[in-house]
N, C-alpha and C positions, 0 to 999 in steps of 0.2 A: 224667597224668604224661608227658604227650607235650609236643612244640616245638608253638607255633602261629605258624599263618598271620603274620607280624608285621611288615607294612612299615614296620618302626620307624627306616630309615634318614633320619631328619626333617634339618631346618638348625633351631636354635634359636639363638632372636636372643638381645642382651644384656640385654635389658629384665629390671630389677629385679622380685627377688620380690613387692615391699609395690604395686606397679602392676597385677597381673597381674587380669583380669577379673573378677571373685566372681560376679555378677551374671549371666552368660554359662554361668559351668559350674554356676552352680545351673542355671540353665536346660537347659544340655544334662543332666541326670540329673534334673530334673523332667519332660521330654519321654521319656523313657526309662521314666521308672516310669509316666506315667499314660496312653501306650500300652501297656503290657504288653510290653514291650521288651526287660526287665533287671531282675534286683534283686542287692542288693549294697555296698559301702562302698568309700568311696575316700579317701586324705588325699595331702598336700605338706607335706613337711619342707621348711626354708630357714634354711641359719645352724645346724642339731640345733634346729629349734622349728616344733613344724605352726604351719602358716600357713592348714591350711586343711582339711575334714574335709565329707565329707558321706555320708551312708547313704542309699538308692531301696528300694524294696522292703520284703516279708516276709522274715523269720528263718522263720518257723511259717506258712504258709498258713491253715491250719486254725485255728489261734488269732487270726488277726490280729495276727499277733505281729510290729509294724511293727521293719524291723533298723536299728542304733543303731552308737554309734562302739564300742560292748565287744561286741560279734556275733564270736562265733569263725566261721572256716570255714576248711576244710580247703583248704592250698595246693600240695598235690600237689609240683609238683618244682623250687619254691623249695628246697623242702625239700634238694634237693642241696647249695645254695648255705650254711645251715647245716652241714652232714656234713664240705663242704669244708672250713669254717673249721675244723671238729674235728681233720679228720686234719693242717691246715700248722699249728693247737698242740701237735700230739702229735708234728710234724715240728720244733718250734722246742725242741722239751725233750727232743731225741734220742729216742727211743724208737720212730719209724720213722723210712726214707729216701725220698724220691720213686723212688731207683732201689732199694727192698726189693724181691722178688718174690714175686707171690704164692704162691707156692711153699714159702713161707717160713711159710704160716697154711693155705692148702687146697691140697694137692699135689695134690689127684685131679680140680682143676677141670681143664678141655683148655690145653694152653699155657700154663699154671700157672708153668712153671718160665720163661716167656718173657714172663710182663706181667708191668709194676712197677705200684706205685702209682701213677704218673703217668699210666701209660696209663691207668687206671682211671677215675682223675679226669678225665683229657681224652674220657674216649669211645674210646681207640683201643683197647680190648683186642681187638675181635673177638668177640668175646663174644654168642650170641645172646641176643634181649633179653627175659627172661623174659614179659615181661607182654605179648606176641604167639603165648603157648603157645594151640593151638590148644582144647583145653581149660581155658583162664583162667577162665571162669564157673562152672568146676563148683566148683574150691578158694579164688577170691579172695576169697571173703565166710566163710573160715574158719580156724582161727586155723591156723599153718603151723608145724612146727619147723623150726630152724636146718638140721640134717639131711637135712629134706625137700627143703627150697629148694633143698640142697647138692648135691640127687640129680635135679633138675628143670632144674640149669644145667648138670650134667655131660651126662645124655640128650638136651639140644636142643646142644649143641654149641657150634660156631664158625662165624664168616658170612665169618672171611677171619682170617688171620694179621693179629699183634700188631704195632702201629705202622704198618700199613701205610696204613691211613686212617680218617678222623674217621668212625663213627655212633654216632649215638643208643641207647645203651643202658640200661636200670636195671636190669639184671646188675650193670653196674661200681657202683653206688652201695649197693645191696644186700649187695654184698660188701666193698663198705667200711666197712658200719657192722657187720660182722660182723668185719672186722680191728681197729676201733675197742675193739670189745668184746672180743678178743681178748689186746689191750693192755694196756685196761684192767681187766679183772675186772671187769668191770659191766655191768648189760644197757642199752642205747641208750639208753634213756628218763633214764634216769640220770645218764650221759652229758650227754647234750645240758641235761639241769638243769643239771647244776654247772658244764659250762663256758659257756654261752651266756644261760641264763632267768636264773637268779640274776642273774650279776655284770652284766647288764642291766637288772634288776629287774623283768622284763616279768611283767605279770601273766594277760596273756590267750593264751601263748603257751601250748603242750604237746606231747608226743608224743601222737599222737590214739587214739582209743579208740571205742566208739560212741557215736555221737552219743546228747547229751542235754537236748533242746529245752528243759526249764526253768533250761538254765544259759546260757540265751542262746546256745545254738548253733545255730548255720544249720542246716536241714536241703536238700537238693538238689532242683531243680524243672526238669521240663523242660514248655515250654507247646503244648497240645492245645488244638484247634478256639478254645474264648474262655475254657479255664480255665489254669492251675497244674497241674501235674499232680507228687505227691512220686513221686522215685526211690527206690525201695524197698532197690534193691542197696545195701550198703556193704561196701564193701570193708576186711576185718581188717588192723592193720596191721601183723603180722606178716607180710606179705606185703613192702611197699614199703621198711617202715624207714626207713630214711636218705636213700631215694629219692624218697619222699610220702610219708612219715607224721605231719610237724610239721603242728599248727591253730595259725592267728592272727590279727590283725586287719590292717589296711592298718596303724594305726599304729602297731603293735609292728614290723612289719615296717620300715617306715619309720626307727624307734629300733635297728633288726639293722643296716641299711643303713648308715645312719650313724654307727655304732659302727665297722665294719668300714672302712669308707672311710676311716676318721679313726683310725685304726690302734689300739685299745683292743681289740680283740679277736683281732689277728695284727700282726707287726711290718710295717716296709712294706715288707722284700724277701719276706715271705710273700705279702702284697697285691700286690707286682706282678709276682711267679709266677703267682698268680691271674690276674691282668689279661690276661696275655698268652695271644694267641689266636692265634700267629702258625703252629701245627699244625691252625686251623678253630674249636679253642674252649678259653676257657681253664680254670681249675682251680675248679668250679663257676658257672662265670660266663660268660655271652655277651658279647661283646664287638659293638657296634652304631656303628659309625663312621659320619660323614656330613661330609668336605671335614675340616676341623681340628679337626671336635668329636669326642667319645666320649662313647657311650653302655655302662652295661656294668648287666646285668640279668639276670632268669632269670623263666620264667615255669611257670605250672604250670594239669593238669587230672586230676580224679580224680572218679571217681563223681557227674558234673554239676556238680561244683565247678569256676570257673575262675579261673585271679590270674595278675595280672603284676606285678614291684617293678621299678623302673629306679631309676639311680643315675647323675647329672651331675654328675662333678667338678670341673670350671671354676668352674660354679654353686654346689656344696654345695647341690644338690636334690636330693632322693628323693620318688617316686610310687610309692604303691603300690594296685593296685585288686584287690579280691576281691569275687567273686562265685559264686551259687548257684543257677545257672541255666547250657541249656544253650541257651536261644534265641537273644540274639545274643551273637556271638562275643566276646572280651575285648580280644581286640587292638583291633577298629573301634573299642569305645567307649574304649579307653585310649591311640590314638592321636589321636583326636580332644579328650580331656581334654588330652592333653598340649600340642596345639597350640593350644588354649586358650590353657592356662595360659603359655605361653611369648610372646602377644600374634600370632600367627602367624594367616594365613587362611583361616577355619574355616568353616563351615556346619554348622550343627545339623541333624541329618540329619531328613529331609519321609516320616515313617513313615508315609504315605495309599498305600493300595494301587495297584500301580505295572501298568499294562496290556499282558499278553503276549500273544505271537504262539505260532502252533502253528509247528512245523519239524518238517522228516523223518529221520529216519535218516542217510539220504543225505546228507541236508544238514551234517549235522552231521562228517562222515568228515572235511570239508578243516580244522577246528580240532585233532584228536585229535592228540598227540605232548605232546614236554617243553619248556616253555619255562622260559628263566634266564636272568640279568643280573647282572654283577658288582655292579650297584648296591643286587640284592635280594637278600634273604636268603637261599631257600631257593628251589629249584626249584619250579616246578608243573606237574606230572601232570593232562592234559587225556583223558580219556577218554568214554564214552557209554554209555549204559543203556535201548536202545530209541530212543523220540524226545528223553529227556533227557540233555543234558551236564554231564559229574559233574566235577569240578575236586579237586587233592590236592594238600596243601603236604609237600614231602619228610617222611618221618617223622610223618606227622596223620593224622587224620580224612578220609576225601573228602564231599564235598556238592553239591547237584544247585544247576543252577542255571536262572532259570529266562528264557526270550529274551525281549525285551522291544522288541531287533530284530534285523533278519537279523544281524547280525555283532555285536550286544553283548546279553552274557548279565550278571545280577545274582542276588544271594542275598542276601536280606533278614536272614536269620539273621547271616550273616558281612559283613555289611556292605559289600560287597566289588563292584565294576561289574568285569565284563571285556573289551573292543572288541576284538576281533580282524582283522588285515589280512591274511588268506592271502598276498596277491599276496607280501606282504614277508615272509610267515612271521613274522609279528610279533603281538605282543597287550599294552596296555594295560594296565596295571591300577590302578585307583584304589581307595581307602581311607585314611579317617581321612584325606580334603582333599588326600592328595599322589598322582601319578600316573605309571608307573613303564613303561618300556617292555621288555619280554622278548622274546627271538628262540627261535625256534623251532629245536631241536637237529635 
């Protein structure tokens, strides 16, 4: 349920849906599955009609249970991106305000009486973010009461006063679907049926539960020495709710996306309260700009599960990829599909083992610091672990990487090269074929 890594600030050309490669992105996800790479499902909506659909991988390892276009898996914090459309329906039928306070549903959270719903949805409440409790392991794979949760947000606190700036929380989405259900008299799962599954007719879509490999659902793999290995953790979703608790396929998701674009599931000053991201981020929704285009998306990770859905509005395109693995990252292969798919300059990335160099400690001290770009997303946290240099995208995962030469390090996992030039305090970075320059804070 974290942000990732995601140099998704791309340029896509004008080239027509019905031209775009087949042949090429079969190939890049046939390269993908028969290294051991990836497994997982991808589609392109164009016009509200896939154009395009493809599965890699196992559902089931152990079965051989090859995954298919109806493979559920778990999309972690898309899942906001539905919650939101809930709460701006439950905003278009009066019944809350963006500026209600929480205070108004849980007075005893911290600043209760000072975050609105807005803040919530945008990230700004302050809010510490549950799921960085340093005991997270012991209760996340167990069913939670409301109450509990209630008493787990008050104890970790506040990381900064309300509105004063955008992070990443799933406090705020947790507690949303606990307002939602406040509203409405009904428990989330519920909710999200009637207003979203239904009148979509999705059928591969749900509040998730435990997995249950004969109903065609993914189970989680992350890969050791030359096998598959299942993640055993699942995480209860009484824990995430409204923040990762939705299962789907790329192309339910894909049919979410373009419902919601195409304004059949919020009006479109609902939609472009959402859109806007002029606070860092808008009302379930990332906003991914590049020169005149917009990109506007959400991506997600939960118990080895990873997805990202984008949404091109100029185009009426929607991408959405999900995957059930934690080797390589989602973003490299979903920035690389996309430029594909857009006719754009691509390389299939050359999975043969790549030959590294030793480095020292020492060596390593003149890369350590923050580097950022208005042009990229999110910051990166360059830090060291002995002779290895570990890399962090604000709010993720960190990961080792490994030198290949004195100044550029790679990680095969996250697909990701990074060159560094001390003298300039600068570093590189390439992914998914574009290449981004960051200075050094």
């Amino acid at each position: 349920m974290i942000k990732y890594i995601f140099a998704f600030l791309i340029c896509v050309s004008s080239i027509q849906a019905q031209t775009f490669n087949k042949v090429k992105l079969d190939s890049l996800f046939n390269t993908i599955e028969s290294n051991n790479k990836g497994m997982g499902s991808f589609s392109v909506f164009s016009e509200g009609k896939e154009i395009y659909q493809k599965s890699f991988g196992f559902s089931n390892v152990t079965t051989a249970s090859k995954a298919d276009n109806l493979t559920k898996y778990r999309i972690g914090s898309i899942s906001k991106t539905f919650t939101a459309t809930i709460i701006m329906q439950l905003v278009e039928e009066g019944k809350v305000n963006l500026n209600s306070l929480l205070s108004d549903y849980f007075p005893t959270v911290p600043n209760a009486d000072k975050i609105t719903i807005e803040h919530l949805l945008r990230h700004r409440s302050g809010l510490f973010n549950i799921t960085e409790s340093e005991d997270l392991k012991s209760w996340i794979s167990k069913r939670q009461t409301r109450q509990k949760m209630i008493e787990r947000i008050i104890a970790n606190g506040t990381n900064f006063e309300p509105n004063e700036k955008t992070q990443y929380s799933n406090t705020n989405y947790v507690l949303l679907s606990y307002i939602a259900e406040e509203i409405e008299k009904k428990d989330f799962a519920t909710i999200l049926e009637n207003r979203i599954i239904k009148p979509l007719a999705l059928k591969r879509t749900e509040y998730g539960r435990l997995i249950e490999p004969k109903n065609n659902e993914a189970l989680p793999y992350y890969f050791e020495g030359s096998a598959w290995k299942e993640i055993k953790l699942q995480t209860n979703m009484s824990v995430p709710k409204g923040a990762g608790a939705v299962v789907s396929t790329p192309t339910e998701l894909n049919t979410f996306f373009i419902n919601l674009f195409n304004n059949n599931l919020v009006s479109n000053a609902s939609l472009e309260s959402m859109k806007n991201a002029e606070e860092g981020m808008g009302l379930g929704l990332m906003k991914l700009p590049f020169e005149e285009k917009e990109v506007y998306g959400h991506g997600g990770s939960i118990d080895g599960f990873q997805a990202f859905a984008a949404y091109f509005p100029k185009e009426n395109v929607s991408i959405a990829l999900t995957t059930n693995n934690l080797y390589t990252q989602v973003a490299g292969v979903f920035i690389g599909a996309v430029n594909v798919y857009f006719g754009m300059d691509y390389t299939i990335p050359d999975f043969s083992p790549k030959e590294t160099i030793e480095v020292t400690s020492e060596e390593l001290e003149q890369f350590i610091g923050t580097y950022s770009s208005p042009n990229f997303p999110i910051d990166i946290y360059i830090t060291k672990n002995g002779n290895t240099l570990i890399a962090q995208g604000e709010g993720q995962s960190s990961f080792p990487l490994d030198a290949i030469e004195s100044n550029t390090f790679y990680s095969e996992n996250v697909m990701i090269k990074l060159t560094f030039q001390p003298e300039q305090n600068k570093v590189l970075v390439e992914q998914g074929g574009q290449t981004y320059e960051l200075t050094k804070e």
